[in-house]
C-alpha positions as a Python dict, from the first residue, in 0.01 Angstrom:
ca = {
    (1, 'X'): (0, 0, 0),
    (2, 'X'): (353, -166, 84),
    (3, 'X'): (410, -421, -171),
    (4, 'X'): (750, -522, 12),
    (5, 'X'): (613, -587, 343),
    (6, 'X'): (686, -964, 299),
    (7, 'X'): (1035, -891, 194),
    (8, 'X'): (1112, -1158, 490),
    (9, 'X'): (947, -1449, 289),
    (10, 'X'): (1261, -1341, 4),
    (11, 'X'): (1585, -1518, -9),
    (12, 'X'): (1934, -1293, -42),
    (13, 'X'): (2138, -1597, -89),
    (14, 'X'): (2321, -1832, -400),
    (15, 'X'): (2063, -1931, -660),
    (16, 'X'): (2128, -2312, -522),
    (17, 'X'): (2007, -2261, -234),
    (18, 'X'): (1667, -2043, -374),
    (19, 'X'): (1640, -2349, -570),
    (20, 'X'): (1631, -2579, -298),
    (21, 'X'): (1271, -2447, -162),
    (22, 'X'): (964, -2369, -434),
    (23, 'X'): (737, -2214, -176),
    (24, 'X'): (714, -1886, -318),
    (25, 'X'): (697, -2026, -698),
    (26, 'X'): (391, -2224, -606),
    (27, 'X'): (258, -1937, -418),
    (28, 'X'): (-138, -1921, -557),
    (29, 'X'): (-208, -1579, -735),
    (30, 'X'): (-504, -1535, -647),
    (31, 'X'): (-485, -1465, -299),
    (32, 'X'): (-788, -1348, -200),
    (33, 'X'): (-842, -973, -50),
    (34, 'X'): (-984, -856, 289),
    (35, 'X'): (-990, -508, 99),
    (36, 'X'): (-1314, -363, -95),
    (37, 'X'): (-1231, -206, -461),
    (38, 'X'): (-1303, 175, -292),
    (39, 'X'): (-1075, 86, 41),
    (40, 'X'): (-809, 23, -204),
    (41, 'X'): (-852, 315, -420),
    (42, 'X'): (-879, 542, -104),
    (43, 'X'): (-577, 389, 25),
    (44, 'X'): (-366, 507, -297),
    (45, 'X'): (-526, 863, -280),
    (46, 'X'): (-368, 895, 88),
    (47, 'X'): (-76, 709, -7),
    (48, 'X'): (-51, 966, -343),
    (49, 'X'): (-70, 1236, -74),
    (50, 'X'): (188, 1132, 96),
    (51, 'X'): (411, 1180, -190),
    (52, 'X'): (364, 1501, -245),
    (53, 'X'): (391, 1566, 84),
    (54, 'X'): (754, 1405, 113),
    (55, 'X'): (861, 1572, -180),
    (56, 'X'): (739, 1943, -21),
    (57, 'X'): (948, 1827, 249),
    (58, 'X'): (1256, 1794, 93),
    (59, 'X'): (1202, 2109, -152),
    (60, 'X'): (1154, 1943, -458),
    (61, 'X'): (820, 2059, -581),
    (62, 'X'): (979, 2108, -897),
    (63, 'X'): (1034, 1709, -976),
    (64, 'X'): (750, 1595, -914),
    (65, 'X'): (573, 1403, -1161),
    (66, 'X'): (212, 1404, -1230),
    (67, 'X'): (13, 1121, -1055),
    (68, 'X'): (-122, 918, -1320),
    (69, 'X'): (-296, 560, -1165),
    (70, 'X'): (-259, 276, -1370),
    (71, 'X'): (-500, -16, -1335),
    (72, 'X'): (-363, -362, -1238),
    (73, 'X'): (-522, -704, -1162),
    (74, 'X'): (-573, -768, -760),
    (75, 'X'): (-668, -1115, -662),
    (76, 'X'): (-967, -1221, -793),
    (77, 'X'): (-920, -987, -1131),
    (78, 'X'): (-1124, -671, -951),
    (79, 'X'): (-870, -344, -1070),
    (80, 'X'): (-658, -143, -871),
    (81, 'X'): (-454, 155, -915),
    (82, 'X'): (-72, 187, -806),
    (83, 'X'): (33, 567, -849),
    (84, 'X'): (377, 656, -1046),
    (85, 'X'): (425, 892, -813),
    (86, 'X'): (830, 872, -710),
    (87, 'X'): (960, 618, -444),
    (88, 'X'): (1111, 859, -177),
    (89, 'X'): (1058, 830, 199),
    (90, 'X'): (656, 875, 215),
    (91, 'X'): (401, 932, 532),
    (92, 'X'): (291, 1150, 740),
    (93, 'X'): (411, 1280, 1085),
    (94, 'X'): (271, 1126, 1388),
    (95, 'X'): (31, 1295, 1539),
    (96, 'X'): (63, 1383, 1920),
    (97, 'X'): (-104, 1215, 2179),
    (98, 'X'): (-306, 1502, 2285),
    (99, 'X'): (-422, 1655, 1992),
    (100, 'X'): (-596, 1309, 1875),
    (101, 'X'): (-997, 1288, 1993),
    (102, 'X'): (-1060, 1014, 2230),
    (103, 'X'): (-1306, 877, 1974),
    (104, 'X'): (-1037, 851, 1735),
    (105, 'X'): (-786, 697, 1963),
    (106, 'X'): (-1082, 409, 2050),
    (107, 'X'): (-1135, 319, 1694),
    (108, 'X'): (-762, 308, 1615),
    (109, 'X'): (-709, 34, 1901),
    (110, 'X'): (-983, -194, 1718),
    (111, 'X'): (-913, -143, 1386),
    (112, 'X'): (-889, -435, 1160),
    (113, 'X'): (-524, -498, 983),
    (114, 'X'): (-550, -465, 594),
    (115, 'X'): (-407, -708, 347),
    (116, 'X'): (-172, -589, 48),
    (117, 'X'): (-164, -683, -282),
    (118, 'X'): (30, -977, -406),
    (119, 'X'): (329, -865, -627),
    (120, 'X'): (550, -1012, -821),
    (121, 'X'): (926, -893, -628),
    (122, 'X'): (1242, -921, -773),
    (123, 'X'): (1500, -1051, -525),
    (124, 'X'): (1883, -946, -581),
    (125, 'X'): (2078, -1261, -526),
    (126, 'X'): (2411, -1297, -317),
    (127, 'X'): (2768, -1332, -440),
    (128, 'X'): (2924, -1569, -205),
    (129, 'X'): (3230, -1400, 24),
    (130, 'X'): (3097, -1016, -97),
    (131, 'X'): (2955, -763, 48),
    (132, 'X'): (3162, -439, -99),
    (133, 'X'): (3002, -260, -441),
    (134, 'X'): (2966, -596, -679),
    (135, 'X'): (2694, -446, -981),
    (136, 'X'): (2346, -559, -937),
    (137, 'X'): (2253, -884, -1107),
    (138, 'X'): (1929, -1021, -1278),
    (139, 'X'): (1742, -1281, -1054),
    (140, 'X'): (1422, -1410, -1069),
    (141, 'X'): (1120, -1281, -917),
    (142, 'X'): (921, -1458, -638),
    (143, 'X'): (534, -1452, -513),
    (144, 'X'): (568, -1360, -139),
    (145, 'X'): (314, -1436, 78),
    (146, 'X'): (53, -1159, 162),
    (147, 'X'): (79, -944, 473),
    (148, 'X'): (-130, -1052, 693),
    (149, 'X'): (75, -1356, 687),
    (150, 'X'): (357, -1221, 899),
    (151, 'X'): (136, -943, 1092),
    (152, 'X'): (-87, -900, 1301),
    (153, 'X'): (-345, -940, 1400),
    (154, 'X'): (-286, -1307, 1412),
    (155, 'X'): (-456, -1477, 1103),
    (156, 'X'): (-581, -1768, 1283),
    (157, 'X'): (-803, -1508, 1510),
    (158, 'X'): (-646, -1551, 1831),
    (159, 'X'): (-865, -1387, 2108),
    (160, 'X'): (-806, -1194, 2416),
    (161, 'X'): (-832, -1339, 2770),
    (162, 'X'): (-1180, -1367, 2969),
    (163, 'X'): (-1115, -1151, 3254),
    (164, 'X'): (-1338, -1182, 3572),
    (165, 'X'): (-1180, -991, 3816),
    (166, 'X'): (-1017, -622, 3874),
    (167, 'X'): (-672, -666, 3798),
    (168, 'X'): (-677, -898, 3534),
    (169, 'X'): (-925, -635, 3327),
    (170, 'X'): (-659, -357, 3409),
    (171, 'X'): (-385, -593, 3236),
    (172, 'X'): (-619, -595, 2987),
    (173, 'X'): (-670, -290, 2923),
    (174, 'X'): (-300, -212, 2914),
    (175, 'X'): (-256, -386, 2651),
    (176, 'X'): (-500, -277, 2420),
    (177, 'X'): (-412, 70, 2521),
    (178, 'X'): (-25, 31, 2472),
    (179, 'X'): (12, -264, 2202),
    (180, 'X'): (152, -177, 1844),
    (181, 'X'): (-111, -10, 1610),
    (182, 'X'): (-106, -132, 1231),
    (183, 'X'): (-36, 248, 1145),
    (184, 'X'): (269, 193, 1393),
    (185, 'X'): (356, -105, 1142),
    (186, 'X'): (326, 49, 853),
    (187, 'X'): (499, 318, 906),
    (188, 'X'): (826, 104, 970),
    (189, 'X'): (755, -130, 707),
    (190, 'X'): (757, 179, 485),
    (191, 'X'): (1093, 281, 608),
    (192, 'X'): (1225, -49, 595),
    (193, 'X'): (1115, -41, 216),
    (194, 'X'): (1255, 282, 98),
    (195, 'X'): (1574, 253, 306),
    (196, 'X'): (1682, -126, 169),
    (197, 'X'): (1653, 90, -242),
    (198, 'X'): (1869, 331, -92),
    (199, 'X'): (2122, 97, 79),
    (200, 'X'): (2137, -111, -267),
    (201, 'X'): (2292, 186, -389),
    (202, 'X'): (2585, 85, -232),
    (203, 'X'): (2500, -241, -151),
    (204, 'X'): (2315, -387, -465),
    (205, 'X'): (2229, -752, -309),
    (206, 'X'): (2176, -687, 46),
    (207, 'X'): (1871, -738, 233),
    (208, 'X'): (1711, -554, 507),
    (209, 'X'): (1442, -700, 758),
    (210, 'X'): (1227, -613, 1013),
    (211, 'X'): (1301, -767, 1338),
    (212, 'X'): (1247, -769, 1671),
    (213, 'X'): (962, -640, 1908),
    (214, 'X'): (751, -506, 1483),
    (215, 'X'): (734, -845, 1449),
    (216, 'X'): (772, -1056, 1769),
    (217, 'X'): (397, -974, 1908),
    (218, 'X'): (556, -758, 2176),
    (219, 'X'): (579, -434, 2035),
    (220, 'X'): (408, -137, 2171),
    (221, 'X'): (279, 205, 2035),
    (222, 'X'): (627, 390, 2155),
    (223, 'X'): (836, 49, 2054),
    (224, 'X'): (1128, 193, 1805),
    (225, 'X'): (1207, -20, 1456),
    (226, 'X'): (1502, -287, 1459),
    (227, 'X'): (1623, -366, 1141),
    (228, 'X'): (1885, -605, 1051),
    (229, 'X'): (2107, -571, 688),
    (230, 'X'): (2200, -908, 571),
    (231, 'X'): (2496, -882, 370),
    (232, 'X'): (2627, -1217, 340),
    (233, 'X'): (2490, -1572, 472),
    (234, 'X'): (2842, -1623, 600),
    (235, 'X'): (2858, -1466, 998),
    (236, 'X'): (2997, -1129, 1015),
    (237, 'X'): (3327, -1012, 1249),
    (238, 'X'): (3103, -757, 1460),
    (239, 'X'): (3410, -569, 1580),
    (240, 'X'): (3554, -495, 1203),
    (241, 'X'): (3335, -572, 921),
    (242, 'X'): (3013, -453, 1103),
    (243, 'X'): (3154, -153, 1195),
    (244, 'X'): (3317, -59, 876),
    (245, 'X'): (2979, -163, 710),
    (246, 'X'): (2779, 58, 940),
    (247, 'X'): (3047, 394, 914),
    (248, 'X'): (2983, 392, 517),
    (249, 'X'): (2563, 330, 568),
    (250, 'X'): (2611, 621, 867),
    (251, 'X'): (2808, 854, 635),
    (252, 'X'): (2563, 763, 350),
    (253, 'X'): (2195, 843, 580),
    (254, 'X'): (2423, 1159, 721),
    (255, 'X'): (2495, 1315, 356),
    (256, 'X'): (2269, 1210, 98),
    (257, 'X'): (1933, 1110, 304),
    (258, 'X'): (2012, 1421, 528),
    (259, 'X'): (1653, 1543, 419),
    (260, 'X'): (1460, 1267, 592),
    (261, 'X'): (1709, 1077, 790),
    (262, 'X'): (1818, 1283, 1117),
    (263, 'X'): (2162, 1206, 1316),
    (264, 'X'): (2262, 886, 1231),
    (265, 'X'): (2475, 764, 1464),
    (266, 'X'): (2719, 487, 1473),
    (267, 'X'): (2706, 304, 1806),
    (268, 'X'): (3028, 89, 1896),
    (269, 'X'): (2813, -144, 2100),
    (270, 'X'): (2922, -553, 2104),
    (271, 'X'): (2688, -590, 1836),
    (272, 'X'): (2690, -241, 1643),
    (273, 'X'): (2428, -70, 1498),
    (274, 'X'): (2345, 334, 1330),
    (275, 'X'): (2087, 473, 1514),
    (276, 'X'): (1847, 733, 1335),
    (277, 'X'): (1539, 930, 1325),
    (278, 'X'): (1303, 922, 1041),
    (279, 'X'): (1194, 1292, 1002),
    (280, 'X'): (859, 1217, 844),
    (281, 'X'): (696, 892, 1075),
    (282, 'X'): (894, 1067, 1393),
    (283, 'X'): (1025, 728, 1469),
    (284, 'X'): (1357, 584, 1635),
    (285, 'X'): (1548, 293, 1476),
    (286, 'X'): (1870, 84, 1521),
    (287, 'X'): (2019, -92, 1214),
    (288, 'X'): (2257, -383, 1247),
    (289, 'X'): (2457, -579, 1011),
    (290, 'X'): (2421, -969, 969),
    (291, 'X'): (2288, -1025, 1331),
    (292, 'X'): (2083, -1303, 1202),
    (293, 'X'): (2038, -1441, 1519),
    (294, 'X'): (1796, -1155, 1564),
    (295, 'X'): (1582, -1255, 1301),
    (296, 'X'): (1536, -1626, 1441),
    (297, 'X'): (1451, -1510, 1775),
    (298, 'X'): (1177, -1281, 1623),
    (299, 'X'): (985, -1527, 1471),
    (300, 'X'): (1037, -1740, 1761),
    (301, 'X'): (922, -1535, 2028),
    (302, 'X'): (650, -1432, 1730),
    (303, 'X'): (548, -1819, 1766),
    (304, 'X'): (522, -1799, 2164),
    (305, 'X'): (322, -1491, 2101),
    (306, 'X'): (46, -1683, 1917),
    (307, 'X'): (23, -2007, 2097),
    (308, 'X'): (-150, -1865, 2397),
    (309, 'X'): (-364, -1605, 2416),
    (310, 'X'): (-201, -1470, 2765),
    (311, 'X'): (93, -1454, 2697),
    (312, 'X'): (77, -1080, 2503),
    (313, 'X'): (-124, -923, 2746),
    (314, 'X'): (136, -1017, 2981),
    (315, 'X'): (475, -941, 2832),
    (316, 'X'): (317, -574, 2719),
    (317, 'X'): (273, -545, 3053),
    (318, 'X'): (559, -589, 3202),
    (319, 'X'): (750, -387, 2975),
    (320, 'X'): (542, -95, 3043),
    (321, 'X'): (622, -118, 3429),
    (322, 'X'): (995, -182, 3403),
    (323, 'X'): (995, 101, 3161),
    (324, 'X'): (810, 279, 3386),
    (325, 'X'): (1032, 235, 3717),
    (326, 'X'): (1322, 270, 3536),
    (327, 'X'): (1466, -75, 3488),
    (328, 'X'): (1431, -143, 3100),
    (329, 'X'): (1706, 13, 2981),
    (330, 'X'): (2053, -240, 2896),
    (331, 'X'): (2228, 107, 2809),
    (332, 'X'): (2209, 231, 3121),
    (333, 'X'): (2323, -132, 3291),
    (334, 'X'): (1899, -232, 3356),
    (335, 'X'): (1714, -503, 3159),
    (336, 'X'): (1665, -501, 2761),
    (337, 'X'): (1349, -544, 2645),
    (338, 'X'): (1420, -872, 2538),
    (339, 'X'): (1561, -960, 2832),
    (340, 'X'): (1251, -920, 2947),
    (341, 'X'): (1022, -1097, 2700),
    (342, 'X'): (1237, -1386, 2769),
    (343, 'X'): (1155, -1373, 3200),
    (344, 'X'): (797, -1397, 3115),
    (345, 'X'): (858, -1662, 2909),
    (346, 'X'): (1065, -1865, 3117),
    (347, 'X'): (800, -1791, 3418),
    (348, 'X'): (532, -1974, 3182),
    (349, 'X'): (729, -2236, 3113),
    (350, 'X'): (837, -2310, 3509),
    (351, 'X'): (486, -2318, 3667),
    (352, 'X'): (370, -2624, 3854),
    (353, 'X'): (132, -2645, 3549),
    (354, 'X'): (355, -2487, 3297),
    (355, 'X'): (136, -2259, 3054),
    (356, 'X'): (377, -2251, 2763),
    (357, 'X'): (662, -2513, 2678),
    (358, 'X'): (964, -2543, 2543),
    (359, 'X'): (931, -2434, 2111),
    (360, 'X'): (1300, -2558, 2093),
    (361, 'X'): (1295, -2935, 2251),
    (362, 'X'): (907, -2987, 2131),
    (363, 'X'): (1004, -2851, 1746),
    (364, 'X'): (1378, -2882, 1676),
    (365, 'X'): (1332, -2887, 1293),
    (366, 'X'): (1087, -2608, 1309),
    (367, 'X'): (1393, -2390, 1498),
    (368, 'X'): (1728, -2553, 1351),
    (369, 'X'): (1958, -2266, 1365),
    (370, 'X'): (2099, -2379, 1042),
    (371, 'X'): (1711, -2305, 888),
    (372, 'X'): (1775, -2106, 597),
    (373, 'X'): (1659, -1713, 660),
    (374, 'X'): (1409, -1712, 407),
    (375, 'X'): (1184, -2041, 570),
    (376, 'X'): (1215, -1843, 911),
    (377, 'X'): (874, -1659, 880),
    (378, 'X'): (685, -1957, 782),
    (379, 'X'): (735, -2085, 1117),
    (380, 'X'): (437, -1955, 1393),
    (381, 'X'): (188, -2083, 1127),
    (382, 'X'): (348, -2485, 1196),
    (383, 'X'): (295, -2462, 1551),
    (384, 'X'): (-56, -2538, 1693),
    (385, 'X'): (-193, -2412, 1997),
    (386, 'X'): (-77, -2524, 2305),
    (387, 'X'): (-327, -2616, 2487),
    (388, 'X'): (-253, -2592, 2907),
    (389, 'X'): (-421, -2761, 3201),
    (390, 'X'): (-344, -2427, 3382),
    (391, 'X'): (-662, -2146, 3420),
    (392, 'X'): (-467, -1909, 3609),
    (393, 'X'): (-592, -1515, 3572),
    (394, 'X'): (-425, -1267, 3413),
    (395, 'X'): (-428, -1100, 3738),
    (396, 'X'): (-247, -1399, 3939),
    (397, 'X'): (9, -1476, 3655),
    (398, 'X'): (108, -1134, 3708),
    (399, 'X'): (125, -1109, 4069),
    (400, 'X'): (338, -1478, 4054),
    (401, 'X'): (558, -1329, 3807),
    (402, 'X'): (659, -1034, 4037),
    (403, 'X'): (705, -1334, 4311),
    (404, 'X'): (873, -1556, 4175),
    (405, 'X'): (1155, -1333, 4072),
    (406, 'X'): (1121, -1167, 4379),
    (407, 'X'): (1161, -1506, 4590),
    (408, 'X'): (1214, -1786, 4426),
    (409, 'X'): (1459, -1774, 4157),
    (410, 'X'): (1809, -1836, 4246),
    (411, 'X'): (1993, -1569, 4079),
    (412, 'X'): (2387, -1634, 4245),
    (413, 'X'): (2338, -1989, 4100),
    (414, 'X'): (2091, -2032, 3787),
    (415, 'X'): (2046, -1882, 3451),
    (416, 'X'): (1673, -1826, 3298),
    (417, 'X'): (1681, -2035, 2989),
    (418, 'X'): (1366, -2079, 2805),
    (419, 'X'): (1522, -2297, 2524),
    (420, 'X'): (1526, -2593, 2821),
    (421, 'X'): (1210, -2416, 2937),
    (422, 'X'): (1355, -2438, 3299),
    (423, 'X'): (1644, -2301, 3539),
    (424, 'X'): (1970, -2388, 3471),
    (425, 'X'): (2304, -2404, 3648),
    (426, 'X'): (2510, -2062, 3610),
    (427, 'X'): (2752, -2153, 3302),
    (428, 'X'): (3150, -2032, 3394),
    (429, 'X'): (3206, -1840, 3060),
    (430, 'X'): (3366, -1514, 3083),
    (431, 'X'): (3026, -1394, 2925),
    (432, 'X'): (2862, -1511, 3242),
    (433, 'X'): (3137, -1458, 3536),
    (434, 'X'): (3046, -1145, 3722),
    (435, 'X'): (2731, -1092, 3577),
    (436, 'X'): (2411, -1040, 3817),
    (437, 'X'): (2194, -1169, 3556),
    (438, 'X'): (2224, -1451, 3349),
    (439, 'X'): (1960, -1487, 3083),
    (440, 'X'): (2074, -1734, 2784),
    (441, 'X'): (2000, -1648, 2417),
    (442, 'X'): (1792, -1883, 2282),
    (443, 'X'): (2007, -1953, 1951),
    (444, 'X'): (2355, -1869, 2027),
    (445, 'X'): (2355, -1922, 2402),
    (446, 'X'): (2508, -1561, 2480),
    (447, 'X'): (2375, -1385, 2798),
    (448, 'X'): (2101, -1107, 2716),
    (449, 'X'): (2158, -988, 3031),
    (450, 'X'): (2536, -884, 3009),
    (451, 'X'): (2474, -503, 3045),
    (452, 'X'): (2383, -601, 3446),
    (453, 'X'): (2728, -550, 3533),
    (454, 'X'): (2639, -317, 3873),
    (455, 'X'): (2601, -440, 4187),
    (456, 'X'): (2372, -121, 4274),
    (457, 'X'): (2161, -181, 3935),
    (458, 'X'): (2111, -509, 3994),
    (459, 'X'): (1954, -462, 4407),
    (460, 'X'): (1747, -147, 4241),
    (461, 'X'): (1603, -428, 3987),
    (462, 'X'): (1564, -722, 4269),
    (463, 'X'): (1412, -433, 4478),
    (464, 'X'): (1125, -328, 4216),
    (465, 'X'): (1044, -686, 4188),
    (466, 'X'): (1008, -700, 4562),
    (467, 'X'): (786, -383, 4632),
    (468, 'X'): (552, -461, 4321),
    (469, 'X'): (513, -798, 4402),
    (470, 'X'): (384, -670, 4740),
    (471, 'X'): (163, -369, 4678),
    (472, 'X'): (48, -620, 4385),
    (473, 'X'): (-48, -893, 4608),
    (474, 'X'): (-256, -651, 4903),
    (475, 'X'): (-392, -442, 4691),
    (476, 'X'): (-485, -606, 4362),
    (477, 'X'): (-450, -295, 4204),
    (478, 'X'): (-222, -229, 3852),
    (479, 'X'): (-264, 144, 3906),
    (480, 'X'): (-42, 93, 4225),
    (481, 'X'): (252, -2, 4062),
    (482, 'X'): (165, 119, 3715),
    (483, 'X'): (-47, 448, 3680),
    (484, 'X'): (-231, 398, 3369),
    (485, 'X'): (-326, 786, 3287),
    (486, 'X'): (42, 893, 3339),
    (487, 'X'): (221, 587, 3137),
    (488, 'X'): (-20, 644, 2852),
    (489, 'X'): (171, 964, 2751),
    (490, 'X'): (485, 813, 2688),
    (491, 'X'): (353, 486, 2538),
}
């Protein structure tokens, strides 16, 4: 259903450097499918559907073409059908919370991810030092790797947690409740897809990926879509280029994908980004220009994700309570959801029996920040298990999260650094010097935490650490500190 969901397994760069790796020309073709002959062909009949609904949308009944399928070979040489039904934004409007049955809701949180067809892609290649109208070029076309590859649920069949006691099955249950459904995937993925042919309109041999918590094994239902346009493998001047870049894409969405796009914005932000509503999924998402760093720390924190089985159920977890007392928001001077992502990490990594370790020292070639973009996503499938001495509950890991942050970090003198996989002495950049928080980037050793710039945000953040961590450890009780019945309609 979305041939271009691997997009991230496609180079945008020089034709030396494509030749330099033949992963996707050796790519076996036939890759078999977790999909029966009738799934598929039910899956086009929605997906024709959604056409035709798109195009009602936007008032064009009159253009649109009859649906014809055509057969084509899948896998193993069993036919399928791809419509010829046009290319314009497709889907369906999320349905609300409330007017979904229960029963429906309970099968969606179990249902299996699908696998898409392997297609041949043509990837546009990049002129060296451009990034302003050049005419589209021939390149050659690549076998990317299937989806289920980069998605979830993890291919290797990671499995949730044993829990044995009260709290640890309410974390549990969070997380199944709150995590990021595969029709939450696919409808970014689908976006990504159709807005990358529109941006090549004006930017022929750019690339757009999917990054962040999509892809990083923390997203949740309510998560919104980062996506980051690669322009150039040369860094970008965020203050000029980006934001030039960004005003034509914002006046672009604002006048000719009006119909579907809704208020693009163009946020002046120290790494900018247009932030928009698609009309049709109902979804929120911020697009960014040559922030590659963001697409290294995805599929790193993707790899933490998968190398203990904990560590999701965790992270999802605390999200959902900062969000829910008010403390996960870096626009309003709280933590960033990365932030985040990265205190839970670094609290695994610091135990007396640490439960993860440290990616960056134990795999340096596996993260070299000079790893070419297109080798990023083979990554998490390198990295074994880790395997820890350490049998701690869900339930205790939480509660000792909430205390150490509460008690034992030092946060006048250290900085949370998860690439050393311990705490570190407070650096004396101006990036760091009157900051309350000091969390360092794993790649390009910025502070994630710079929007902590209050005095009174920062004691309303200590303070929520300090109360949970309490109730947490009397009661043993997650509806305490994190009703589940009222969080569940905003999630």
């Amino acid at each position: 259903m979305f041939p271009k969901s691997s997009n991230l397994g496609c180079s945008p760069f020089s034709p030396n450097q494509q030749q330099q790796n033949n992963f996707f020309n050796n790519m076996p073709l036939n890759t078999p499918s977790v999909l029966s002959h009738q799934q598929i062909i039910t899956t086009q009949l929605n997906f024709q559907n959604a056409v035709l609904s798109r195009s009602l949308l936007s008032r064009n009944i009159a253009t649109v073409p009859p649906v014809t399928p055509q057969p084509m070979t899948y896998g193993n040489g069993s036919p399928i059908y791809i419509s010829e039904a046009p290319t314009s934004f497709r889907g369906r409007k999320r349905l609300r919370e409330e007017s979904i049955p229960q029963n429906v809701k309970r099968q969606c949180l179990h249902s299996p991810y699908s696998e898409t067809a392997v297609v041949n892609q043509t990837v546009p290649l990049q002129e060296k030092h451009r990034y302003s109208f050049p005419e589209p070029v021939k390149s050659p076309s690549f076998r990317v790797p299937p989806v289920q590859d980069t998605w979830f649920p993890d291919p290797r069949g990671t499995t949730l947690p044993v829990a044995k006691d009260k709290l640890s099955q309410q974390v549990l249950e969070w997380f199944q409740a709150c995590q990021q459904q595969t029709c939450d995937l696919n409808s970014k993925e689908l976006c990504r897809a159709e807005l990358q042919k529109e941006i090549k309109n004006i930017f022929p041999r750019s690339r757009l990926f999917l990054v962040g918590s999509t892809l990083n094994g923390f997203g949740t239902h309510s998560s919104d879509g980062d996506l980051c346009l690669v322009l150039k493998e040369e860094p970008v001047n965020q203050k000029t280029e980006a934001r030039y870049i960004l005003s034509l894409i914002q006046k672009y969405f604002a006048t000719k994908l009006s119909s579907y796009i809704e208020q693009p914005q163009l946020i002046r932000a120290k790494v900018p980004i247009v932030k928009f509503r698609d009309k049709v999924s109902s979804m929120e998402f911020d697009l960014n220009v040559n922030n590659v760093v963001g697409i290294r720390n995805t599929f790193l924190l993707r790899t933490y994700s998968c190398i203990e089985k904990r560590v999701r159920p965790l992270v999802i977890v605390v999200k959902k309570w900062a969000s829910f007392h008010e403390i996960n928001d870096a626009s309003r001077g709280t933590l960033s959801s990365y932030s985040l992502v990265l205190m839970v990490l670094h609290y695994l990594q610091t135990l007396p029996e640490p439960i993860l370790p440290s990616l960056q020292k134990n795999y340096p070639q596996s993260f070299d920040p000079a790893m070419q973009l297109h080798l990023v996503h083979q990554v998490p499938h390198t990295i074994p298990p880790y395997i820890s001495k350490n049998g701690s509950s869900l339930g205790d890991l939480l509660i000792g999260f909430f205390k150490y942050y509460a008690t034992e970090f030092d946060w006048n003198r250290q900085m949370i650094s998860v690439r050393e996989a311990k705490a570190m002495p407070r650096p004396d950049g101006i990036e760091w010097r009157n900051k309350y928080i000091c969390i360092e980037e794993p790649f390009d050793g910025t502070n994630t935490a710079r929007a902590v710039h209050e005095k009174q945000k920062f004691n309303a953040i200590r303070n929520e650490f300090l109360q949970s961590w309490k109730v947490l450890r009397e009661k043993k009780d997650l509806n305490c500190i994190l009703p589940l019945g009222a969080a569940l309609q905003k999630r």
